[in-house]
ZAMARGU-4260 file (C-alpha; in steps of 0.2 Angstrom, whole numbers, plus 5000, padded with zeros to 4 digits):
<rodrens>
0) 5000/5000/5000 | 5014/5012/5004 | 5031/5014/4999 | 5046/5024/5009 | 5045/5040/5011
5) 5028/5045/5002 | 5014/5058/5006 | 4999/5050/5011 | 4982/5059/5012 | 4974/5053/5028
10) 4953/5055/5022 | 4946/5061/5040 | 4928/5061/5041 | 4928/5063/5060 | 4921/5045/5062
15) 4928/5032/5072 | 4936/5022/5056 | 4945/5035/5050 | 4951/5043/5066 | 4955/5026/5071
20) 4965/5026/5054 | 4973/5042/5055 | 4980/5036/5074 | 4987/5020/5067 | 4996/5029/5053
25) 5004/5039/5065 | 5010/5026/5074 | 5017/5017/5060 | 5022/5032/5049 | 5039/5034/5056
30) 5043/5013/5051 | 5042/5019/5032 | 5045/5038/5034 | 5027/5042/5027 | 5021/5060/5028
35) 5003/5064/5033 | 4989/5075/5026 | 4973/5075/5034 | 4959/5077/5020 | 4939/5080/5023
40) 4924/5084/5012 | 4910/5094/5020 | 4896/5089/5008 | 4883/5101/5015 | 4872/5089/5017
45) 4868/5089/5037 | 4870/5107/5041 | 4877/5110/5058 | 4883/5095/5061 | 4893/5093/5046
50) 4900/5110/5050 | 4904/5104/5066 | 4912/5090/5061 | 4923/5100/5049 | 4929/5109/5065
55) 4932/5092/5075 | 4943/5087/5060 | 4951/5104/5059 | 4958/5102/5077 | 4962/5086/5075
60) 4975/5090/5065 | 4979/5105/5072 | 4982/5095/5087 | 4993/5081/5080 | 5003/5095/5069
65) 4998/5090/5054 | 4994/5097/5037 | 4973/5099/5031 | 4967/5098/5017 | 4946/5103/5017
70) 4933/5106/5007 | 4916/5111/5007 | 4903/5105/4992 | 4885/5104/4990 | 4879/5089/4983
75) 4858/5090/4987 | 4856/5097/4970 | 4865/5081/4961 | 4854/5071/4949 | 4860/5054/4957
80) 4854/5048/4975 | 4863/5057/4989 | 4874/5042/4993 | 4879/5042/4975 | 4881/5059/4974
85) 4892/5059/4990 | 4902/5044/4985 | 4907/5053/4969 | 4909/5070/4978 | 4924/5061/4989
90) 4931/5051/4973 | 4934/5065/4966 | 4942/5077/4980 | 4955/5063/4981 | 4959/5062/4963
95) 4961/5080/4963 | 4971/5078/4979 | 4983/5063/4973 | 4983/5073/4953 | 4990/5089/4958
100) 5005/5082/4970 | 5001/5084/4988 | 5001/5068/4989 | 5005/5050/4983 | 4992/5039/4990
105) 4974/5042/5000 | 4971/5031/5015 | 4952/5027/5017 | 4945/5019/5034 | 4935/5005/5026
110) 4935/4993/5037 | 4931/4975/5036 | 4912/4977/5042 | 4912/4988/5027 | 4916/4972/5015
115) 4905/4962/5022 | 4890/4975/5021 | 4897/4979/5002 | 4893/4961/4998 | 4878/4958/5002
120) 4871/4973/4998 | 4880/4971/4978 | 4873/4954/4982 | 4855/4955/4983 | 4857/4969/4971
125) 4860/4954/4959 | 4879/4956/4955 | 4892/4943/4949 | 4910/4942/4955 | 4915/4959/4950
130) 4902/4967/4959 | 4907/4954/4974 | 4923/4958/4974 | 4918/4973/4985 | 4930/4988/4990
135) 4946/4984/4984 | 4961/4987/4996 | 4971/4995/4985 | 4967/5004/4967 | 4976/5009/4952
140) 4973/5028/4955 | 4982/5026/4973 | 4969/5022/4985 | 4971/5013/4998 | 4962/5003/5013
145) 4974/4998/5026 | 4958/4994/5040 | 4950/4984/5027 | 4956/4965/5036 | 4950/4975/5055
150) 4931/4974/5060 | 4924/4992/5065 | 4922/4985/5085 | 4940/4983/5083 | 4942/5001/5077
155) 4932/5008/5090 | 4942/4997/5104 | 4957/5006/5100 | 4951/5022/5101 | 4943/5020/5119
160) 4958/5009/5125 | 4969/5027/5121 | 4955/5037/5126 | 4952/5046/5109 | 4938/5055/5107
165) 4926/5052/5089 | 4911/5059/5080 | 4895/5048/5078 | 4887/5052/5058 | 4868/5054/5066
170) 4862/5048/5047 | 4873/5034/5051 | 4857/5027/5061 | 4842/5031/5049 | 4832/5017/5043
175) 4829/5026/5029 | 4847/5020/5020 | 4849/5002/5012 | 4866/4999/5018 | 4861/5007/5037
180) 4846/4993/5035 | 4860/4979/5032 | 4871/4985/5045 | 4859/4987/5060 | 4845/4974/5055
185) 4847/4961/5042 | 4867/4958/5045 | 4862/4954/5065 | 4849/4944/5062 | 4859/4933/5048
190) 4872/4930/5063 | 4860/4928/5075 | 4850/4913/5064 | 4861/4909/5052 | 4878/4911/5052
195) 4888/4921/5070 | 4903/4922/5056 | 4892/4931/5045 | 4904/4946/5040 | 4920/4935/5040
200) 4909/4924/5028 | 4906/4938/5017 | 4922/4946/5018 | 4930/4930/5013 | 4918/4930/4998
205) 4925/4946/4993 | 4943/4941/4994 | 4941/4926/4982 | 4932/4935/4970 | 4946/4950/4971
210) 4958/4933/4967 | 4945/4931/4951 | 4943/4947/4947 | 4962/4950/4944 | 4963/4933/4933
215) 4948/4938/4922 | 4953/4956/4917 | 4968/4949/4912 | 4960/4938/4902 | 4948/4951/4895
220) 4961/4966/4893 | 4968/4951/4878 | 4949/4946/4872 | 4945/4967/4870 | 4963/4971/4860
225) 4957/4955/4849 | 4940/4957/4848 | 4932/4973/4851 | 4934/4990/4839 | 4928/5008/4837
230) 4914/5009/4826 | 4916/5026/4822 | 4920/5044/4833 | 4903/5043/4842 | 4913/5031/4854
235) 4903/5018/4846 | 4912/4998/4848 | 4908/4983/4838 | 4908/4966/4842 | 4905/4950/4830
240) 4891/4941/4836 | 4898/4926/4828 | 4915/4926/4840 | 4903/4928/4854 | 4894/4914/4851
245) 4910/4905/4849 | 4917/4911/4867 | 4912/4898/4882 | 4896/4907/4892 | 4908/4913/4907
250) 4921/4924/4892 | 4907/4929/4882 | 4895/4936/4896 | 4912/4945/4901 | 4917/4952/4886
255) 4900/4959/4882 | 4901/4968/4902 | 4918/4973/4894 | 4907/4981/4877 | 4897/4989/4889
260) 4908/4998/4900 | 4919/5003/4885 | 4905/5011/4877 | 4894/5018/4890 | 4910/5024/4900
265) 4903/5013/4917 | 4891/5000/4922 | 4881/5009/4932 | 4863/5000/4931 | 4869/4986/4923
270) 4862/4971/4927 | 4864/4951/4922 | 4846/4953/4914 | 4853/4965/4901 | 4871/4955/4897
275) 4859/4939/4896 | 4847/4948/4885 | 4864/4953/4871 | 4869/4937/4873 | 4851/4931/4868
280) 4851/4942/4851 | 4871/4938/4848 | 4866/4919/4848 | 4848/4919/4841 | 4844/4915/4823
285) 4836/4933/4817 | 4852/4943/4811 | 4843/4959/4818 | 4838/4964/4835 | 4839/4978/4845
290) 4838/4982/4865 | 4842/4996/4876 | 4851/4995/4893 | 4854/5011/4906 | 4865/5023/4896
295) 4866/5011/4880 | 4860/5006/4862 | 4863/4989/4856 | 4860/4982/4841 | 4865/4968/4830
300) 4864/4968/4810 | 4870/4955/4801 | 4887/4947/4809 | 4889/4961/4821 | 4883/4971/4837
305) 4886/4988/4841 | 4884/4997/4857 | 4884/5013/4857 | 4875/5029/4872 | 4859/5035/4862
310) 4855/5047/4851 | 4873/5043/4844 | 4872/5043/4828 | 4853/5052/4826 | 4846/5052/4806
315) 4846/5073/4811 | 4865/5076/4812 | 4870/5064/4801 | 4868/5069/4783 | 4879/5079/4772
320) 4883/5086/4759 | 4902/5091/4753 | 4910/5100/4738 | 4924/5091/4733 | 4940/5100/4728
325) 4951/5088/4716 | 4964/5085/4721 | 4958/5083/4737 | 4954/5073/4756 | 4939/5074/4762
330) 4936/5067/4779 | 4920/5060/4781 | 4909/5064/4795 | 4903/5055/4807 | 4916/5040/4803
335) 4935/5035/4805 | 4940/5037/4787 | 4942/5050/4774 | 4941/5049/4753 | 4956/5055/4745
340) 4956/5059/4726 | 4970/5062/4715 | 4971/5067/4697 | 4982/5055/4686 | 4990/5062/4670
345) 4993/5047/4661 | 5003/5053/4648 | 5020/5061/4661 | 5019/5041/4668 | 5030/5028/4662
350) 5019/5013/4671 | 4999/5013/4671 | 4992/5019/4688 | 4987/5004/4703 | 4970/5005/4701
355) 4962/4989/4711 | 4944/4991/4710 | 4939/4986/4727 | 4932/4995/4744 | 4947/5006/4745
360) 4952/5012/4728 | 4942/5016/4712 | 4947/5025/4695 | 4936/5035/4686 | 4939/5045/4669
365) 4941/5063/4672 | 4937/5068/4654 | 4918/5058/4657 | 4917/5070/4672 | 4908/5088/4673
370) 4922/5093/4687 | 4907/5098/4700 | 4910/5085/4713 | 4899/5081/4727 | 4903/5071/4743
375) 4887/5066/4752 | 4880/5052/4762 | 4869/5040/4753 | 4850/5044/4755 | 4834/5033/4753
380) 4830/5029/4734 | 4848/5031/4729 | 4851/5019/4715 | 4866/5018/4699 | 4875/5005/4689
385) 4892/4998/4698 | 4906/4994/4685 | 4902/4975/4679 | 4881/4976/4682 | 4868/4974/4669
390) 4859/4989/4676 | 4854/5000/4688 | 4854/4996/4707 | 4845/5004/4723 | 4860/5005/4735
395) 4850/4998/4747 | 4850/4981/4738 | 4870/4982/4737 | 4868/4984/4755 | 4859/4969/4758
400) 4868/4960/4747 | 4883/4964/4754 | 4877/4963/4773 | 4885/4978/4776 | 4875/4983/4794
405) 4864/4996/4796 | 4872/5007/4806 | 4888/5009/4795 | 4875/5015/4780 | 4873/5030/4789
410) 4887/5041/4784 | 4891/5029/4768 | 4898/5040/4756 | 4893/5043/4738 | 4902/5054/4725
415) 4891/5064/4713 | 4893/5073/4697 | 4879/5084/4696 | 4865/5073/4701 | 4873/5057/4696
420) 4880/5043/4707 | 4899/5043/4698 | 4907/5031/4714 | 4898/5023/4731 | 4912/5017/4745
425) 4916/5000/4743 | 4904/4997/4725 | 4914/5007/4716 | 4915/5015/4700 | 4898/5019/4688
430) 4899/5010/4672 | 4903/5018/4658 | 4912/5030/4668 | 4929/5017/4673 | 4945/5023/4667
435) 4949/5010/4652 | 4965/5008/4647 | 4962/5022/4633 | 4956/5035/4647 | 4972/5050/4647
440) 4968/5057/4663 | 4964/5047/4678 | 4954/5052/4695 | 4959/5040/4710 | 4948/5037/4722
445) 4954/5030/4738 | 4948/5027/4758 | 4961/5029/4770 | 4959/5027/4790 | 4962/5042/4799
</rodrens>
């Protein structure tokens, strides 16, 4: 958790835990030369008393000669629940805290009551191992727990065997909170019926499921890099359902949480009903389905399922329409990839132009062309003649035929020459239009990634 010589934030909120925590620090700072900083968050949120405990914190570390860092914020207006709102408030006062150097790591006073009360609670909320996992001793932003293997009695025994005085939360005792409802009526009346070695119990639970934890994000940091991509720069990610269905259940049902989380930026309100439900349309016979999940779209066309926040994407920001400057790069919007077009002068070449006729480059004749060049996304009723086809297609049916899913038509660029279709990404070139062999003057279409 520490390391010689670093600067520790202390998080003081005045209650036995973390005064019991700041105390112990003391005592053992000197074995690893760590140097303290006592940090509280006033959140506002119990008026007087939060004041006075701001105080009680204040001379506390006034008293021990140590360094404070405190601040006030008002979380009562926040969208989420006060807990949540609160929980968040903190997160963030310590990443600010560790980010702009003061110090190194932030010592929190979760104790190993708080495990056991995490679990269950994530428990009966209906969550898996990760969720079970509970409150990690130590994190990759630099948080640490170093109470988190001490019950809370134990906490408070030390305090009153050294005589040092504590603030009791009043809110701490309101029925009106889940985890105060755990802690006061349903974790006594599982030891008292069930199990006396309830909190060990779930404790234990959450330190195998930590072991677990570590082994399968491992696992699914390789399965992301392999399998999961950027659709496009709305944070979109794809995933083939086909791959999925491969994967044994236990990888696949991770690797869609990983989809998620990628795409929607946290799991919040995520549930094993809504990973089942993706499996369900990655696995089913219909190549189309669609379901929504807190914060997320998903949907599967053809081979492949997106998930993406909503309104990414909307049909109101995403036509277009762009003059084309030859030569020229156009990036297109709303995607990862742009259309470049260069002019070819045949004649000052000593080799003919590499034109492949395939979804990144395409050659038309210049001299068959107006000049007036339009980029713009492909619309409804669109329909030409590809290079090689008898007549006329409605892009649509290329689409189908293709299997090219539906989200990706979206922005699928088409180039025009006055109200013509000349070229269409990936179908290439309009017959009677390709540059033959006899054509002087070449435009090059091509798609490059950016």
């Amino acid at each position: 958790m520490f390391e010689p010589a670093q600067q520790v934030g202390v998080a003081v909120s005045g209650g036995a835990d973390s005064v019991c925590l700041l105390h112990v620090l003391l005592e053992l700072a000197p074995r690893w030369d760590l140097r303290l900083r006592v940090l509280h968050l006033d959140h506002g949120l119990r008026g007087e008393e939060s004041r006075q405990d701001a105080e009680f914190v204040r001379h506390l570390a006034s008293r021990l000669g140590l360094p404070l860092s405190l601040r006030e914020t008002s979380v009562a207006a926040s969208p989420d629940n006060l807990e949540q709102a609160a929980r968040e408030a903190r997160q963030s006062f310590f990443r600010e805290t560790i980010r702009s150097g003061a110090v190194e790591r932030v010592a929190l006073g979760h104790t190993r009551s708080d495990q056991a009360e995490t679990v269950l609670f994530r428990f009966l909320r209906g969550a898996g191992t990760a969720g079970l996992s509970g409150i990690r001793p130590v994190t990759s932003e630099g948080i640490v727990r170093p109470l988190i293997d001490v019950e809370r009695s134990e906490a408070q025994q030390f305090l009153r065997q050294r005589g040092i005085a504590w603030r009791e939360d009043s809110t701490n005792r309101s029925l009106q909170f889940a985890r105060n409802r755990i802690r006061h009526e349903l974790l006594p009346q599982l030891a008292r019926e069930w199990n006396p070695a309830i909190a060990e119990t779930l404790a234990n639970t959450a330190d195998w499921a930590l072991a677990e934890e570590a082994y399968w994000h491992a696992e699914i940091d390789r399965l992301a890099a392999e399998h999961l991509t950027a659709a496009d720069d709305a944070g979109a990610v794809l995933l083939h359902a086909g791959v999925l269905a491969a994967l044994p259940l236990a990888v696949a049902r991770r690797l869609v949480r990983r989809a998620m989380e990628l795409a929607k930026g946290d799991l919040r309100g995520i549930d094993f009903g809504h990973i089942a439900s993706v499996m369900d349309i990655a696995t089913g016979s219909e190549g189309h389905g669609r379901l929504q999940a807190p914060g997320l779209d998903i949907f599967r066309s053809f081979e492949w399922l997106r998930f993406a926040q909503p309104g990414a994407g909307r049909v109101e920001t995403r036509d277009y329409r762009l003059p084309v400057t030859v030569p020229g790069t156009v990036r297109v919007p709303g995607a990862n990839f742009a259309i470049s077009l260069e002019l070819i002068d045949k004649s000052e070449l000593s080799v003919s132009p590499d034109c492949v006729y395939n979804s990144q480059v395409g050659c038309l004749d210049w001299q068959r062309l107006s000049g007036s060049l339009e980029l713009r996304n492909w619309r409804p009723g669109d329909q030409y003649q590809p290079a090689g086809y008898p007549g006329q297609e409605k892009i649509k049916t290329l689409f189908q035929q293709a299997r090219i899913p539906l989200w990706e038509r979206r922005h699928w660029p088409v180039l025009t020459d006055g109200s013509a279709i000349v070229w269409a990404r990936r179908f290439g070139p309009a017959a009677g239009l390709v540059a033959e062999q006899d054509a002087k003057v070449i435009l090059k279409i091509r798609e490059d990634a950016v």
